[in-house]
C-alpha positions as CSV (number, residue, x, y, z in Angstrom):
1,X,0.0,0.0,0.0
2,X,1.7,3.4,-1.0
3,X,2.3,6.0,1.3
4,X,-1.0,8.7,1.0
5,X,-1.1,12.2,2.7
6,X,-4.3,12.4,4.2
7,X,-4.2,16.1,6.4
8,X,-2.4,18.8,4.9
9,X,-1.8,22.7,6.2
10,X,-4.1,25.6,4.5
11,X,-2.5,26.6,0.8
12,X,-1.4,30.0,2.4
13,X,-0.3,30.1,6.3
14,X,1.5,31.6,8.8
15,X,4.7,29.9,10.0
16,X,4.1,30.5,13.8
17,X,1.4,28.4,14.2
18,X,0.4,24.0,13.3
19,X,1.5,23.8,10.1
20,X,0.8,20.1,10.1
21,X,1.0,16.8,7.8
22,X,-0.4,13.7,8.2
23,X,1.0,10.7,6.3
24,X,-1.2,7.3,6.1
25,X,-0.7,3.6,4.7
26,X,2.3,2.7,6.7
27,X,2.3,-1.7,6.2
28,X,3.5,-4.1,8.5
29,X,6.7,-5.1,6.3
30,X,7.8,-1.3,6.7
31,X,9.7,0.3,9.4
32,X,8.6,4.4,9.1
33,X,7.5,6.8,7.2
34,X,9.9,8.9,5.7
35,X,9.3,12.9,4.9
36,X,11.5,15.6,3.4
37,X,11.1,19.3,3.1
38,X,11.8,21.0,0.1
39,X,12.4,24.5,0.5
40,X,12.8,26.7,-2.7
41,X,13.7,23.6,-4.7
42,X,16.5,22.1,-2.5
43,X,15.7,19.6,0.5
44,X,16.4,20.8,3.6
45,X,15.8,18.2,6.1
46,X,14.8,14.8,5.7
47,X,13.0,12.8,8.9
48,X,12.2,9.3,9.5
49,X,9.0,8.6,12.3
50,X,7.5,6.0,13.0
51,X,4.0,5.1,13.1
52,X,1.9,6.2,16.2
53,X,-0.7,4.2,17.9
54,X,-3.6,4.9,15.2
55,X,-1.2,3.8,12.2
56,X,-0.2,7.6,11.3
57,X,3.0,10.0,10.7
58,X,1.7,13.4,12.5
59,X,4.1,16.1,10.8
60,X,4.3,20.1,12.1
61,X,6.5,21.7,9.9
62,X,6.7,25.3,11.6
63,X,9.9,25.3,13.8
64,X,11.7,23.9,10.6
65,X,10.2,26.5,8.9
66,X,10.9,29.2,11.1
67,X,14.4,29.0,10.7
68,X,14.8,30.1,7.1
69,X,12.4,33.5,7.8
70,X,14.0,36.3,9.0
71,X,12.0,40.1,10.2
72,X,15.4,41.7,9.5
73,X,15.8,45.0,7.7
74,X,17.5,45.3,4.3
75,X,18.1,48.9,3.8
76,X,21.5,49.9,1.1
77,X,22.5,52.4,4.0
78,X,22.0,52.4,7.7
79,X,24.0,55.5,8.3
80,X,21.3,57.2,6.0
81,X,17.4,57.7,6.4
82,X,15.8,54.9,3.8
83,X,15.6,56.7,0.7
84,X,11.9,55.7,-0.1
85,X,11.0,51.9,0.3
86,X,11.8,50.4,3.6
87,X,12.1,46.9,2.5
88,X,10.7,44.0,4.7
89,X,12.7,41.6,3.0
90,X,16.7,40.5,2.4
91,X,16.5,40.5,-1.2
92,X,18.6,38.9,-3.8
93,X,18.1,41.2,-6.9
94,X,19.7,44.7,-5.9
95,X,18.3,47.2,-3.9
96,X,14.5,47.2,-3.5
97,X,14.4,51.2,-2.2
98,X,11.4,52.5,-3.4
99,X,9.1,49.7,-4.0
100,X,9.5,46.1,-4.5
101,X,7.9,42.6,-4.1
102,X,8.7,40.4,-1.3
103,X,11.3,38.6,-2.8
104,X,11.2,35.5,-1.0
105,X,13.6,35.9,2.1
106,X,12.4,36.9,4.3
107,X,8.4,37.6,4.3
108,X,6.9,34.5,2.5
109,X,8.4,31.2,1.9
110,X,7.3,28.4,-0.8
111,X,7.7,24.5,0.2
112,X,6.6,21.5,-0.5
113,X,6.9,18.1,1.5
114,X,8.5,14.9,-0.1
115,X,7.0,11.6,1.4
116,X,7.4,7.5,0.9
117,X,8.6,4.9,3.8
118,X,12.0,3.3,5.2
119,X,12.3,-0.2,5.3
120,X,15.9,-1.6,6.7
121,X,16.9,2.3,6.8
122,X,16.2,2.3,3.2
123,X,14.0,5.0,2.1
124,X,11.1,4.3,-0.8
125,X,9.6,7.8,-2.1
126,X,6.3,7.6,-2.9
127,X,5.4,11.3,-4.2
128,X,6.2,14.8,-3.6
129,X,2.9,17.3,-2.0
130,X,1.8,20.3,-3.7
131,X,3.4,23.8,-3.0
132,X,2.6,25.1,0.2
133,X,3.5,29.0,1.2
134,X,4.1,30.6,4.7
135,X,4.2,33.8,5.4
136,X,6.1,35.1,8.6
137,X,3.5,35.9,11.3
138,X,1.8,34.1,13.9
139,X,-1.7,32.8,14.8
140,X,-3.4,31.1,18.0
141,X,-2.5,28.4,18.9
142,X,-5.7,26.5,18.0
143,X,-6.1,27.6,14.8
144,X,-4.6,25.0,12.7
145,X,-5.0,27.2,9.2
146,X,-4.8,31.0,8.2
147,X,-7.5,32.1,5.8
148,X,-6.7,35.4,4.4
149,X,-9.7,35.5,1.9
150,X,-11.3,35.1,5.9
151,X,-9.6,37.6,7.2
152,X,-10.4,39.9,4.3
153,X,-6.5,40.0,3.4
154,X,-6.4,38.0,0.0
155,X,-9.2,39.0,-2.4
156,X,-11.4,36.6,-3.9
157,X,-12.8,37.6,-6.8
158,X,-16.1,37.0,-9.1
159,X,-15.3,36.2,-12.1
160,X,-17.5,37.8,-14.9
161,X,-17.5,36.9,-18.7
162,X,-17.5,40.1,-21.0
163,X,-19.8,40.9,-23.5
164,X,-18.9,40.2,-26.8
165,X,-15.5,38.4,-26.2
166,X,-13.5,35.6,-24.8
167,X,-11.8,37.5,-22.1
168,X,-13.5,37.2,-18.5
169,X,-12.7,39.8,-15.8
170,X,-13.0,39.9,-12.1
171,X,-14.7,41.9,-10.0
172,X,-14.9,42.0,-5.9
173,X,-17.9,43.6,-3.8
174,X,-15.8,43.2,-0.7
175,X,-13.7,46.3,0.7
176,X,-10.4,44.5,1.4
177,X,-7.4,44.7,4.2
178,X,-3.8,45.9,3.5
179,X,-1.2,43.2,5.6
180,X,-1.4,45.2,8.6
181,X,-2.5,44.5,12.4
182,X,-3.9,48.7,11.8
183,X,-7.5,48.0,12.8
184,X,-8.9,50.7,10.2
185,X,-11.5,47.7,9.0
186,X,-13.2,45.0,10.5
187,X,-13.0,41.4,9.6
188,X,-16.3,42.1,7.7
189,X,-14.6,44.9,5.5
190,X,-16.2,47.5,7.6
191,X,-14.6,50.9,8.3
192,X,-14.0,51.6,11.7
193,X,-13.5,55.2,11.8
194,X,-9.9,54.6,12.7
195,X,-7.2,56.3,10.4
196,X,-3.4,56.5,10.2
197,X,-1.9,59.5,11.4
198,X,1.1,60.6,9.9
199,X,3.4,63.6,9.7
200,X,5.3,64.9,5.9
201,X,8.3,64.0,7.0
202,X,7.5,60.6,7.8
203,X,8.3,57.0,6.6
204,X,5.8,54.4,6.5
205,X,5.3,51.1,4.2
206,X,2.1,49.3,3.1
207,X,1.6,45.5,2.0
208,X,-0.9,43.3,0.2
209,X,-1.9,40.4,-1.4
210,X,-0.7,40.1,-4.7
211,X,-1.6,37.0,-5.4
212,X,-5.6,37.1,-6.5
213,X,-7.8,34.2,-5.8
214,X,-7.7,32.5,-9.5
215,X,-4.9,33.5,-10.8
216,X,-2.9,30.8,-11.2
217,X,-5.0,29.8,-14.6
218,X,-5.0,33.7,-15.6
219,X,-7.3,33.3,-18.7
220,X,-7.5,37.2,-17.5
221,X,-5.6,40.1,-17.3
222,X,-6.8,41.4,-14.5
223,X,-6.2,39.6,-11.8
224,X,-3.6,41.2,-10.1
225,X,-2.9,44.6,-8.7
226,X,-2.2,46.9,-11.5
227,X,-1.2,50.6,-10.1
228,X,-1.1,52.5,-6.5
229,X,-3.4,55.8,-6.7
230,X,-2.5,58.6,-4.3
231,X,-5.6,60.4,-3.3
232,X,-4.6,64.3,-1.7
233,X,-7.1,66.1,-0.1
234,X,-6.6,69.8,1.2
235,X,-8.2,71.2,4.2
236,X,-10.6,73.6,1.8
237,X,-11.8,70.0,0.1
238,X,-9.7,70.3,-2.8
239,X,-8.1,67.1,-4.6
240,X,-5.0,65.9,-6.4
241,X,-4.1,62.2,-7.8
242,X,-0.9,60.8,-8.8
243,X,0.0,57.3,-9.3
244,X,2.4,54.6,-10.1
245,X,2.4,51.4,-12.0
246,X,3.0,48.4,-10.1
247,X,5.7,46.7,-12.6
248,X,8.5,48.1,-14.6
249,X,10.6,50.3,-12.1
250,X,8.9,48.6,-9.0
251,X,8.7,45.5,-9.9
252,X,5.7,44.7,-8.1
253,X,3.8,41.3,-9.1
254,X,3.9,39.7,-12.4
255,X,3.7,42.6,-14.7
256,X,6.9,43.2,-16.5
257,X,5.6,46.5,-18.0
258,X,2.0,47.9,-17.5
259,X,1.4,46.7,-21.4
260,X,2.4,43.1,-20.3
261,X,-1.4,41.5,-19.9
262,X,-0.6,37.6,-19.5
263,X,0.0,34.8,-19.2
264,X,2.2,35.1,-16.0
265,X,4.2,32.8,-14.0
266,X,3.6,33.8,-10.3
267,X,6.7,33.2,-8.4
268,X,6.9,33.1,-4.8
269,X,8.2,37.2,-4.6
270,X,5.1,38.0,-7.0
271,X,2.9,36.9,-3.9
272,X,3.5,39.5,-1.3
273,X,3.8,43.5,-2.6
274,X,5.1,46.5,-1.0
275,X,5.1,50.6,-1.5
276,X,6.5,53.1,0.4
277,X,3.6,54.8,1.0
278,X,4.6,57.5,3.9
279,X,5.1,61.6,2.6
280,X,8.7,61.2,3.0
281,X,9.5,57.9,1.0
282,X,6.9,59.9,-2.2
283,X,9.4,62.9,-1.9
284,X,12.2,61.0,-1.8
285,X,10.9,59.0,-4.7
286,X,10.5,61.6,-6.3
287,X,14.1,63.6,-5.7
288,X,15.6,60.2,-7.0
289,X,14.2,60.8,-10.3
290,X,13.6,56.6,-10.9
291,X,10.0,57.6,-11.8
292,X,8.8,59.6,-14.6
293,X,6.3,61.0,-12.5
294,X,6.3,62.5,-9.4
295,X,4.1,60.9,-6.2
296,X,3.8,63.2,-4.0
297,X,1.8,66.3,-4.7
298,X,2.4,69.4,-5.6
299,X,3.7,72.3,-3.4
300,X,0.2,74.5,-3.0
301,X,-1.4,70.8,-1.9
302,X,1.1,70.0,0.5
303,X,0.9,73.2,1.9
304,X,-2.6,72.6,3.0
305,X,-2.7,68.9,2.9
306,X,-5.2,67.4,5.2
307,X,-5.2,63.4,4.4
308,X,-4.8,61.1,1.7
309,X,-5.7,57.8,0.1
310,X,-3.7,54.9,-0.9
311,X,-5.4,52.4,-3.1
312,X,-4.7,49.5,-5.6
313,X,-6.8,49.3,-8.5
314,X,-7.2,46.1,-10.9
315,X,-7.6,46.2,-14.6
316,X,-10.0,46.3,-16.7
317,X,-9.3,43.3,-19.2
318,X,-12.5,43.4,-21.0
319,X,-12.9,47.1,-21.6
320,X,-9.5,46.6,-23.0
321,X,-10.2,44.2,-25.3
322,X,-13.5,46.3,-26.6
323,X,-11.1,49.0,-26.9
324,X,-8.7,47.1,-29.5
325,X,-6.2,46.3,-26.7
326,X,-4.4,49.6,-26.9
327,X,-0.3,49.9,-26.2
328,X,-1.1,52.5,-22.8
329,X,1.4,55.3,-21.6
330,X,2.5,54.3,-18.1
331,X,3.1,58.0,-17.8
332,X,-0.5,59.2,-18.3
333,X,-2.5,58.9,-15.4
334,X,-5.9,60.1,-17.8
335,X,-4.7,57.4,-20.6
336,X,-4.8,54.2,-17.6
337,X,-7.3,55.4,-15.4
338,X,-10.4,54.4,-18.4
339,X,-9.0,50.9,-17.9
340,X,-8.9,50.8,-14.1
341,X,-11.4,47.9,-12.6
342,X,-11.9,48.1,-8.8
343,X,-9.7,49.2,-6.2
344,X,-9.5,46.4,-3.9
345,X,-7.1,47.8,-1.1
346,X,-7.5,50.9,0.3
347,X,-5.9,53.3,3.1
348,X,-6.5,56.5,4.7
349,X,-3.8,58.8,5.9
350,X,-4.9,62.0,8.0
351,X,-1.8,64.8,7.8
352,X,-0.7,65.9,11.5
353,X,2.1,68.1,12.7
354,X,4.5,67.6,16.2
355,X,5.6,70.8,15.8
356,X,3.7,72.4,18.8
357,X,4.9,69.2,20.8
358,X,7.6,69.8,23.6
359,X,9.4,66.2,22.8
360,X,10.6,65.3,19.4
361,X,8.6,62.5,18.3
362,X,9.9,58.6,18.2
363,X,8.5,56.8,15.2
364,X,8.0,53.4,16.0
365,X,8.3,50.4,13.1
366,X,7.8,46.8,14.1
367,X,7.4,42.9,12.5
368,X,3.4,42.5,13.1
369,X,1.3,39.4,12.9
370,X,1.2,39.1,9.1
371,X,5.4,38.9,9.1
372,X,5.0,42.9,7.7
373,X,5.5,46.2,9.0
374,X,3.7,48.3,11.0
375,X,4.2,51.8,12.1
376,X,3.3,54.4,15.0
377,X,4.1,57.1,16.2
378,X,5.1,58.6,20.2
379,X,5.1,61.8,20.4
380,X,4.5,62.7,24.3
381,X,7.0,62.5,26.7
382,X,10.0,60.6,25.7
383,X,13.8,60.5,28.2
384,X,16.6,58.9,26.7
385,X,19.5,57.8,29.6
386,X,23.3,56.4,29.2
387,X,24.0,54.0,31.6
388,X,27.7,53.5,32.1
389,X,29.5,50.9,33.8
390,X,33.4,51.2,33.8
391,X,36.4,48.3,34.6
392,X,38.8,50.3,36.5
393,X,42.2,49.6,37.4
394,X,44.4,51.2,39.8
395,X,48.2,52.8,38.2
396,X,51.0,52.8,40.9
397,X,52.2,57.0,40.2
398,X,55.5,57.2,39.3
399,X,58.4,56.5,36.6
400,X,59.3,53.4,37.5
401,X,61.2,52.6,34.2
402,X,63.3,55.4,33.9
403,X,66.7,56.1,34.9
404,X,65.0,58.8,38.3
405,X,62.0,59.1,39.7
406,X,59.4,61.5,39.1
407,X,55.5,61.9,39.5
408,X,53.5,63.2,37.1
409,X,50.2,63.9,38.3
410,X,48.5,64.0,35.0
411,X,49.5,60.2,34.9
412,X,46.8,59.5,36.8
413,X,46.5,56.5,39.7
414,X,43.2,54.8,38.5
415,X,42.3,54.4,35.1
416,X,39.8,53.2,32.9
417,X,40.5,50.1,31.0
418,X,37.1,49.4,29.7
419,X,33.6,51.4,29.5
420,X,30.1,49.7,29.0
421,X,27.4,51.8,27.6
422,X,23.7,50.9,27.5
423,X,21.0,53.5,26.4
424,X,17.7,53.2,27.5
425,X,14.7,55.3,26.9
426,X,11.3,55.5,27.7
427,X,8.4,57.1,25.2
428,X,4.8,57.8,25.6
429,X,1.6,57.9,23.8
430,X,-1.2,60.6,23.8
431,X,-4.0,59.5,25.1
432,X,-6.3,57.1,22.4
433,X,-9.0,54.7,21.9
434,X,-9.6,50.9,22.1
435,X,-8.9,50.4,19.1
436,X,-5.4,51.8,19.1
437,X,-4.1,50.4,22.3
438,X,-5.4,46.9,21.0
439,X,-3.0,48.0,17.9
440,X,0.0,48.5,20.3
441,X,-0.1,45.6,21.8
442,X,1.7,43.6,18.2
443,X,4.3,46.5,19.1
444,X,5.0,45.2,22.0
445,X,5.1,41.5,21.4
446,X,7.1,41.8,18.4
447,X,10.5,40.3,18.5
448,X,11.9,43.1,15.9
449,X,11.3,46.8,16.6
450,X,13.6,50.1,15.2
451,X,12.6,53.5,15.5
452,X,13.1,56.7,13.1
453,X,15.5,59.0,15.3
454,X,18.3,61.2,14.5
455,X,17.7,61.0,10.7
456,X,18.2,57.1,10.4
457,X,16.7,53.7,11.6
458,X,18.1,52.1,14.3
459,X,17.5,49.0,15.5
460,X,16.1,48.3,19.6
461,X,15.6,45.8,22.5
462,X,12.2,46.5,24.0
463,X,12.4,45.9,27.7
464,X,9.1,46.6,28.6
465,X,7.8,43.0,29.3
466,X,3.9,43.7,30.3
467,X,1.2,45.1,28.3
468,X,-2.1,45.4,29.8
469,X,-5.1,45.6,28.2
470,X,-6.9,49.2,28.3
471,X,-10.7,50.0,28.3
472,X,-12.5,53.3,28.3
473,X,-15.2,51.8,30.1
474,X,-12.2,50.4,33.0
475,X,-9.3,53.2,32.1
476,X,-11.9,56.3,31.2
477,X,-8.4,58.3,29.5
478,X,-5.4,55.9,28.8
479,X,-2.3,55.7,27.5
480,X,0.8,53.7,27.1
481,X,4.2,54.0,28.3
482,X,7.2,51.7,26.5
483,X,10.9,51.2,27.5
484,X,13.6,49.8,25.0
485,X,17.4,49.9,24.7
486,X,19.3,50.6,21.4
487,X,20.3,47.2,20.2
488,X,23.7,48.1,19.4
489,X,25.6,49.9,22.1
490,X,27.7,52.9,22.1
491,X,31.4,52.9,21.8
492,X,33.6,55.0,24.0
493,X,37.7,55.0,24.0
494,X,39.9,53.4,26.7
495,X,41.5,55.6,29.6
């Protein structure tokens, strides 16, 4: 009887979390099942187990597959602010700056399981599993699969025929949820009246779901996110829009241009994309000159900016093809926008200033629960302290070496041979609501944090190992309080 899998993990899951196989058909001539995981195309670990009491090989792949995700940084320069994109992944193919899909790395991670049985410690394969993809976040521990078209994260969309030709399209009903822990909507797609607050000279990334639900067949061409739309508003209701094609110089999804309309091979970077989204990543975009158009908008908006949208649109394959399938001019906003479909992800930003504040602001950036980056700001009381510890030594006074004796009393008596120095800091929120201390609390589980300060990144070590859980109807007026120590420590010269 040949080795069967009869359990497997959900097609798209989080690594923290069961991600569990379960092998059946084990015979009576054969010693133990035998499983290898593929990661990427090259094995990576290969396990023999035997059978348990009810006849079965029960499989979790997660801590295996924990090791080969990272939640580091990959910036070109830590000595200087990130130009425009701060990447969530370690990428392979040059410097993703301004925009970028996940790459692999260190966000999402493709697999597949290799299974069969050992008899006499020879192993008989039977057959390899279907792809499998993990993204790096976590889930409770009970829930043995992550549903992002669920959670709202992955959209699923209808798929409509055209009139009058072969093409189908697909359209979605559903508002859906950037990768973000941001509670902004509900698990049912509905607003919560929650928006991100951010100042112009501030960084801040979005991610999505790239990968549509039927796409893999892609008999359309629109299934897949086709350009980010910037949405100004000022304070006296006036509007501006700029945008951005999601292939060609960012390389986001499938698309090698925006004129490139199938069939595509998803690979596992096409699944997750990425913008730079924040005022200062558009400017800095923008100063670059790797666009043809600018982002961000123009100087009388700015000036009296009061929020903006980000959204990703879909395309329009059949109004395309009624059109003749035109060649379009990535550069002309009018020209794409006729063949825009739906704009399945969207994000509002409301404009504020710290300039009244007394403290400078800390601007927080952390690993949330979908493996991608979230952002907030502290902008209330904030103390940074040096804490120094020093290896002293005592120096007998005195020229001991010489041919007389003298004392110098610049030559000391003790001395420093070593100095130790730890900076810690403590920052504060404003007070807020519910749903932003809820928020906070990813911030303060996550295992990689750096915050914006002194015109870089840095990288820290929260210390603060308690987060309690807030209400108005308990608290009334709340806020929260956060410690953390740089991660890499000052260096100061010997005595």
């Amino acid at each position: 009887m040949a080795i069967s899998i009869t359990q497997v993990p959900s097609d798209e899951n989080l690594v923290v979390g069961p991600n569990v196989w379960v092998l059946s058909g084990l015979t009576s001539v054969e010693d133990a099942y035998a499983l290898a995981v593929e990661v990427d195309g090259n094995t990576v670990a290969t396990f023999q187990q035997p059978a348990n009491p009810a006849g079965k090989c029960i499989f979790d792949a997660s801590k295996l597959l924990q090791s080969y995700l990272s939640p580091e940084f990959d910036a070109p320069d830590f000595d200087t602010p990130y130009p425009a994109f701060e990447t969530i992944i370690a990428g392979t193919n040059g410097n993703e700056d301004f925009g970028g899909t996940s790459n692999g790395g260190n966000v999402i991670l493709k697999y597949r399981i290799r299974y069969g049985s050992v008899t006499d410690n020879v192993i008989s394969w039977t057959n390899y599993s279907g792809y499998k993809y993990v993204l790096n976040g976590y889930k409770d521990f009970y829930e043995l699969n992550w549903l992002p078209n669920t959670l709202l994260y992955a959209p699923d969309l209808t798929v409509e025929a055209c009139e009058g030709n072969i093409n189908d399209m697909g359209v979605t009903t559903v508002d859906w949820r950037y990768l973000t822990d941001f509670p902004y909507r509900d698990v049912t797609g509905t607003l919560t009246g929650l928006n991100q607050r951010i100042a112009l000279d501030e960084y801040a990334t979005l991610s999505w779901w790239n990968y549509l639900d039927n796409a893999a067949t892609f008999d359309t061409y629109n299934f897949a996110p086709y350009v980010i739309q910037f949405d100004y508003y000022t304070t006296a209701g006036a509007n501006e829009q700029t945008f951005a094609t999601l292939s060609g110089t960012f390389n986001v999804g499938p698309r090698a241009t925006i004129n490139d309309h199938g069939p595509y091979t998803f690979n596992v970077e096409d699944y997750i994309g990425q913008f730079g989204v924040g005022p200062q990543n558009l400017k800095d975009i923008d100063a670059s000159g790797s666009y043809p158009v600018n982002l961000w908008c123009t100087a009388p908006t700015a000036a009296n900016l009061s929020h903006y949208f980000v959204r990703i649109w879909t395309f329009d394959s059949c109004y395309w093809t009624d059109q003749l399938q035109p060649t379009l001019d990535p550069t002309d906003f009018t020209d794409i926008s006729d063949f825009l479909l739906d704009p399945i992800y969207e994000m509002r930003y409301d404009v504020v200033s710290y300039d009244c504040q007394k403290f400078e602001p800390i601007r927080f950036s952390w690993i949330g629960s979908t493996g991608t980056h979230d952002y907030y700001t502290f902008y209330k009381r904030n103390t940074e302290t040096d804490n120094i510890t020093r290896n002293n030594y005592y120096q007998l006074p005195g020229t001991w070496s010489d041919s007389t004796y003298s004392i110098n009393p610049h030559n000391r008596g003790s001395r420093t041979y070593s100095t130790s120095i730890v900076q810690s800091w403590t920052a504060q929120t404003d007070y807020m609501s519910e749903l932003e201390g809820e928020y906070l609390r990813s911030l303060f589980v996550s295992p990689s944090v750096n915050i914006y300060w002194d015109g870089k990144w840095q990288s820290v070590e929260l210390t603060s190992n308690q987060y309690e859980y807030q209400t108005f109807g308990r608290d009334k007026l709340f806020r929260y309080t956060i410690t953390f120590n740089t991660a890499v420590n000052p260096r100061v010269q010997r005595g």
